[in-house]
C-alpha positions in Angstrom: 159.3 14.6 -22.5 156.9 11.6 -21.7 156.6 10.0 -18.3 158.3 7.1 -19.8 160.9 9.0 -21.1 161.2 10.6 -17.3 161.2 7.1 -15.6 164.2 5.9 -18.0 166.2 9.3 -17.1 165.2 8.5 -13.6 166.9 5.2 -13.8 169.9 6.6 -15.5 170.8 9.1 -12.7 170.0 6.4 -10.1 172.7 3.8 -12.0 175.1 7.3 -12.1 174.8 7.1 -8.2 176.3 3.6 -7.9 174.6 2.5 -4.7 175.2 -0.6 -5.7 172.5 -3.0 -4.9 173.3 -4.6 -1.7 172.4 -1.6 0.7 169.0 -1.1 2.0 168.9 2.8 -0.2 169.5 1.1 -3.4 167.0 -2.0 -3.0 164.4 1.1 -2.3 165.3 3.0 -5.0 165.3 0.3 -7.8 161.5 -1.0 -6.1 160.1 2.8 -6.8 161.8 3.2 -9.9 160.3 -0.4 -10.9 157.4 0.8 -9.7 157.2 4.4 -11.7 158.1 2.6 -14.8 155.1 0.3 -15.0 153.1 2.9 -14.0 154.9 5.0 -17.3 154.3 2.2 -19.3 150.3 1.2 -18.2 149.4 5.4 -18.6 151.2 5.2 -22.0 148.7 2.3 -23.0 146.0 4.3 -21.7 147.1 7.4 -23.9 147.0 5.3 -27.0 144.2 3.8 -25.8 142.3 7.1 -25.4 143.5 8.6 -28.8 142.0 5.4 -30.8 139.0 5.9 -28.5 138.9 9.2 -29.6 138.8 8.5 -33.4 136.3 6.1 -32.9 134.1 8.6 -31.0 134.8 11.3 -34.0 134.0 9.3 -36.9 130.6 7.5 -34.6 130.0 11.6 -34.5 130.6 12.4 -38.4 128.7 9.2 -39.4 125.2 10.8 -36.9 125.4 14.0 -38.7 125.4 12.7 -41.8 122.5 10.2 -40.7 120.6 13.2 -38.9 121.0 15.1 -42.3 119.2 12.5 -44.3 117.0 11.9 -42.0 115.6 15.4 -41.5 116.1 16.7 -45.4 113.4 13.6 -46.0 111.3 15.1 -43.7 111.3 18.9 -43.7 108.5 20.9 -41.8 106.3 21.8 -43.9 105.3 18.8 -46.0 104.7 17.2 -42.2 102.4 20.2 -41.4 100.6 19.8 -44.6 100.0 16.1 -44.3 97.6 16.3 -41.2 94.5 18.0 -40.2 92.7 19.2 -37.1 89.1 17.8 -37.1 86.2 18.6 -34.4 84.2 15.9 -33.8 80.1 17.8 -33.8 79.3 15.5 -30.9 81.5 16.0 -28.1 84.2 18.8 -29.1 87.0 16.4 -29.3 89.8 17.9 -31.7 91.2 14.9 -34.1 94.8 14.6 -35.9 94.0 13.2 -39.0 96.0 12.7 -42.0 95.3 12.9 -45.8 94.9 8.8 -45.9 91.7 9.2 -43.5 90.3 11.8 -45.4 91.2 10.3 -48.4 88.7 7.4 -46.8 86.0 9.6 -46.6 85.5 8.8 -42.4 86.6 8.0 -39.7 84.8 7.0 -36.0 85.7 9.3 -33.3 88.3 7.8 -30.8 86.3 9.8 -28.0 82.3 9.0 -28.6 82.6 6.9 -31.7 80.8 9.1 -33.3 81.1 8.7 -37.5 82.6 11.3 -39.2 82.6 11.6 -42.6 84.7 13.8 -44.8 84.4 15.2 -48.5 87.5 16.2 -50.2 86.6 19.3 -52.7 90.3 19.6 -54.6 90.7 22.6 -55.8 93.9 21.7 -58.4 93.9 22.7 -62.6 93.6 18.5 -62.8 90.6 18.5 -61.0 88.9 21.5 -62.0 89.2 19.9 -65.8 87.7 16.7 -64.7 84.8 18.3 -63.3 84.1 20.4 -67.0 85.3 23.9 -65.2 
């Protein structure tokens, strides 16, 4: 039973009292019942309210994972680990992210000294190896 079906019983068995409405008991009686049944009626909205919410919140949920999904199958593990490179700089020991687009450059100056670094790119793939006349 819901609390507005409660309230409206609660009425029911206060009209089956017949207090009529002129005595102080009655006029007290019909304010709390008046009372109770707004109240029923404002926590009912707020139930509805919540279950919509609720959907809302489950499909926002549903429509993340299947963002976080295609987001992360783009962008597995190992293809990041394989696109960048740890490089000392000789001059002062500084360690360097790079990726293949710097080395693909050839060099790069050292964010620390400014030092130039250059880089040479020996591929080692059956393309290559072709080129070359191996």
């Amino acid at each position: 039973m819901t609390i507005t079906e409660k309230v409206a019983h609660l009425k029911g068995l206060a009209e089956g009292l017949a207090l009529g409405d002129s005595t102080p008991e009655a006029k007290l009686f019909q304010a709390v019942i008046a009372i109770l049944d707004d109240m029923a009626l404002t926590v009912s909205d707020l139930e509805d309210g919540l279950a919509i919410l609720g959907e809302q919140v489950d499909a926002v949920d549903e429509d993340l994972d299947d963002l976080e999904e295609y987001i992360y199958s783009e962008f597995d593990d190992e293809e990041l680990d394989d696109d960048y490179y740890d490089v000392e700089c000789p001059s002062c020991g500084e360690t360097i992210c790079v990726d293949a687009g710097i080395l693909e450059e050839g060099q790069i100056n050292c964010p620390n000294c400014d030092e130039l670094l250059e880089f040479e790119i020996e591929c080692e793939c059956s393309d290559c190896a072709e080129d070359k006349g191996e």
